[in-house]
C-alpha positions as a Markdown table, in Angstrom:
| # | Residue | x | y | z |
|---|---|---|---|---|
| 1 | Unk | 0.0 | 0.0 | 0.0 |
| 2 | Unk | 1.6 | 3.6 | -0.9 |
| 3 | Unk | 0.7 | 6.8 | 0.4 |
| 4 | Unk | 0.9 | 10.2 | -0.5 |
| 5 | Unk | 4.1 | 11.7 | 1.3 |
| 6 | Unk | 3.3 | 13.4 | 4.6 |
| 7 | Unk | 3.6 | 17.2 | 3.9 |
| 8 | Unk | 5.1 | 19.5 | 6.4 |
| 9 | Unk | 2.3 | 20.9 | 8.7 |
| 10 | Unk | 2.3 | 24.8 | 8.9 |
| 11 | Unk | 2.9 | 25.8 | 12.3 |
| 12 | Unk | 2.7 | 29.8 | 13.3 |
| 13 | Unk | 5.3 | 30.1 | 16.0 |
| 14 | Unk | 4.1 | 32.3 | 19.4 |
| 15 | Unk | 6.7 | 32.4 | 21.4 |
| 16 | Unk | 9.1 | 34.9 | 21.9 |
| 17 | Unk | 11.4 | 32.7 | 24.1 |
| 18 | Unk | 13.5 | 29.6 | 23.1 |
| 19 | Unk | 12.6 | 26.4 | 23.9 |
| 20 | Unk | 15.2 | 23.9 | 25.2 |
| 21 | Unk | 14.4 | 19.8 | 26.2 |
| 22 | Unk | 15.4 | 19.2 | 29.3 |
| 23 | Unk | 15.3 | 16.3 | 32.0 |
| 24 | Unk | 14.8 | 16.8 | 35.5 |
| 25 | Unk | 12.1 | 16.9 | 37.7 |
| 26 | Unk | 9.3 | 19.2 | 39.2 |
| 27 | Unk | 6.2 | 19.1 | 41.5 |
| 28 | Unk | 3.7 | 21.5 | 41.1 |
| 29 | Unk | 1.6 | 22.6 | 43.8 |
| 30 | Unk | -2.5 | 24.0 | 42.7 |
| 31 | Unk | -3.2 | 27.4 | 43.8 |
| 32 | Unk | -4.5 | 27.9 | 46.6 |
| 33 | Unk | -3.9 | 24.6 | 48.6 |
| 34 | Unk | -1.6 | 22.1 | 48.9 |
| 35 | Unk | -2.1 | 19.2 | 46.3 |
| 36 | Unk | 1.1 | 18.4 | 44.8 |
| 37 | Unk | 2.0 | 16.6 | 41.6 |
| 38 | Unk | 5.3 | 15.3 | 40.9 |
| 39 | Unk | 6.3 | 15.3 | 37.5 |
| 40 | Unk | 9.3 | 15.6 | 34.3 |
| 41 | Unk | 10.1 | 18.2 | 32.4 |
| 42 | Unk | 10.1 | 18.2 | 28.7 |
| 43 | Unk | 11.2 | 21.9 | 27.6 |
| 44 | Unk | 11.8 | 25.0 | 29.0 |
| 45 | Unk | 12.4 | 28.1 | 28.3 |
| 46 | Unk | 12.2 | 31.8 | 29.8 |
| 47 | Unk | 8.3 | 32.1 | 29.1 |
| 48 | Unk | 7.5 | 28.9 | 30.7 |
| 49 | Unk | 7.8 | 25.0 | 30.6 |
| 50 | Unk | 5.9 | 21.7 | 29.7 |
| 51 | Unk | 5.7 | 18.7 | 31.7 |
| 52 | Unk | 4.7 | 15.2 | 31.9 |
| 53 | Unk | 3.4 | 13.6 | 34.5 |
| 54 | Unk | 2.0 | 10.0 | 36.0 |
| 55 | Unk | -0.9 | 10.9 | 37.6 |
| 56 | Unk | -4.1 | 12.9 | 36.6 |
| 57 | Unk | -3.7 | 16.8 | 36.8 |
| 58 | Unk | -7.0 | 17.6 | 38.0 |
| 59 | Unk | -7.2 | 21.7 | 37.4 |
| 60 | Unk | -8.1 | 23.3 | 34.0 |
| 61 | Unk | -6.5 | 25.8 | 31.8 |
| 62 | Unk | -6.4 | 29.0 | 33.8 |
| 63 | Unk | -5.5 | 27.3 | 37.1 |
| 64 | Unk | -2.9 | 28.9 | 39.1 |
| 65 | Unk | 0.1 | 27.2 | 39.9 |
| 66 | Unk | 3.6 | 26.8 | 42.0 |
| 67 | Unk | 6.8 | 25.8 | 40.0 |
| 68 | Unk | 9.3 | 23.9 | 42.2 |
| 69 | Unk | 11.8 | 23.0 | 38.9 |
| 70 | Unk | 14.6 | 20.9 | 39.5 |
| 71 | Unk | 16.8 | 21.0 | 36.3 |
| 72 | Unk | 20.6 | 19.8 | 35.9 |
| 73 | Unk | 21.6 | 20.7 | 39.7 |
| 74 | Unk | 19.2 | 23.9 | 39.5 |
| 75 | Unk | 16.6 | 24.3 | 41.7 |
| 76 | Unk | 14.0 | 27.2 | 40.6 |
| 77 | Unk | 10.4 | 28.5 | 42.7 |
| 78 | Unk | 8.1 | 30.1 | 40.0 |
| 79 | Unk | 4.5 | 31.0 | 39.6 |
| 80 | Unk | 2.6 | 30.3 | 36.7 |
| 81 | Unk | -0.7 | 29.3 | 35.3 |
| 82 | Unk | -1.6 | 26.3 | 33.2 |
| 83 | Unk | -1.9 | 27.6 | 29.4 |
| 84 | Unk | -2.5 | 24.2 | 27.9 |
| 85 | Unk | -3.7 | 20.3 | 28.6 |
| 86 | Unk | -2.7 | 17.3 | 26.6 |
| 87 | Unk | -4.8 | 14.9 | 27.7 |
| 88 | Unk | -4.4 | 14.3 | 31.7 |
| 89 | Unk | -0.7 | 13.7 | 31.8 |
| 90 | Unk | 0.7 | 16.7 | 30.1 |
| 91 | Unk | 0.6 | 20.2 | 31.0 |
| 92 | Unk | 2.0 | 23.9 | 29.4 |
| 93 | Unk | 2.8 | 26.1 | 32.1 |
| 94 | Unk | 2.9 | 30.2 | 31.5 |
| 95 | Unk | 5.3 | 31.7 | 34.2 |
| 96 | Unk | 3.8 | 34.6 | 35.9 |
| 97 | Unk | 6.0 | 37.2 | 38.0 |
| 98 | Unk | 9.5 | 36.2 | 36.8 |
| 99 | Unk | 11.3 | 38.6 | 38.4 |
| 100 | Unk | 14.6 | 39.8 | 36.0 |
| 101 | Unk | 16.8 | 37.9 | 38.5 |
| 102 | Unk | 14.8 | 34.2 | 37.7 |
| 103 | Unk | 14.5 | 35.2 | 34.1 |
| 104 | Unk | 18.3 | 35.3 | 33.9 |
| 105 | Unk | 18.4 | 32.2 | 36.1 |
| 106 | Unk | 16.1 | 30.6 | 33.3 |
| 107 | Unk | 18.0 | 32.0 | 30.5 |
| 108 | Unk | 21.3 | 30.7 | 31.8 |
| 109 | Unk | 20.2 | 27.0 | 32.2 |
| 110 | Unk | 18.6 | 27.2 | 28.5 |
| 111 | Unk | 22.0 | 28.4 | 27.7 |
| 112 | Unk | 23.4 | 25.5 | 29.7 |
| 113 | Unk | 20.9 | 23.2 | 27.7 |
| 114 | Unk | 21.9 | 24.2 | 24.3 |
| 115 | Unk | 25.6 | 24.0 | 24.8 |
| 116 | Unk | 25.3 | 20.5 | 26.6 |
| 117 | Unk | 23.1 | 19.4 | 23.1 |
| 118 | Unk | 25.5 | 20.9 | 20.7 |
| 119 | Unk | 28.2 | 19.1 | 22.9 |
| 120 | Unk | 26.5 | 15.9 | 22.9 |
| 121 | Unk | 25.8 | 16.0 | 18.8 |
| 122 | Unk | 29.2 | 16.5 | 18.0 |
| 123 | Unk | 30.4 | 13.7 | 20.1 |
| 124 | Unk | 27.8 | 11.5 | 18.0 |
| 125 | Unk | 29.2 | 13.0 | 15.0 |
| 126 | Unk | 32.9 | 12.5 | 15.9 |
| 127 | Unk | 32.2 | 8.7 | 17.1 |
| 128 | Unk | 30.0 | 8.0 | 13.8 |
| 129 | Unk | 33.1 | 9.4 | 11.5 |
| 130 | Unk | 35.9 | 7.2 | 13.5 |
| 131 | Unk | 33.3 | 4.0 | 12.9 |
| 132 | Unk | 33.5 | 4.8 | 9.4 |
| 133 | Unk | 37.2 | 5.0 | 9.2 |
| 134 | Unk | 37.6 | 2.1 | 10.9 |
């Protein structure tokens, strides 16, 4: 059976801040109260984050939220509000009240992120190259 090729989906880009992947973890806490939700991190970046998680989220989009981001040794407390719900699991997370101090923080360990990926792609490069030479 053949199919037409897939074409490229047209995606209009909102964000002003760049996205990194990143693994860690997080809980979040709802707002107000105390239920907390332990989860991972899939990206970051300035403007806010996206994150996995095992169990049920059980707020909406709108609902505030407490940040407590634990990311390559750095630990971050930020406010936000969910933005976005993939299914139960998955949450988008706006940051609220960065203050220029934890927007620098943020921007730092994107930097961090990037530089570790390019790192890590040239290493795959360079070990795919001596294979072939071999």
């Amino acid at each position: 059976m053949t199919g037409a090729p897939c074409a490229p989906s047209v995606v209009q880009e909102r964000r002003f801040h760049v996205r990194k992947d990143c693994w860690g973890y997080y809980w979040i806490s709802m707002l107000p109260g105390c239920l907390k939700i332990l989860g991972y991190p899939i990206n970051l970046s300035v403007g806010g984050c996206y994150f996995e998680t095992n169990t049920e989220i059980p707020a909406e989009v709108g609902a505030r939220v407490e940040v407590h981001l634990r990311v390559d040794g750095h630990t971050l407390l930020l406010l936000g509000v969910i933005c976005h719900k993939e299914g139960e699991t998955h949450v988008g997370i706006q940051f609220t009240q960065v203050s220029s101090r934890k927007a620098e923080q943020i921007r730092h360990l994107v930097t961090e992120l990037e530089e570790r990926e390019k790192e890590l792609l040239d290493n795959i490069q360079n070990f795919c190259r001596e294979r072939r030479d071999l």
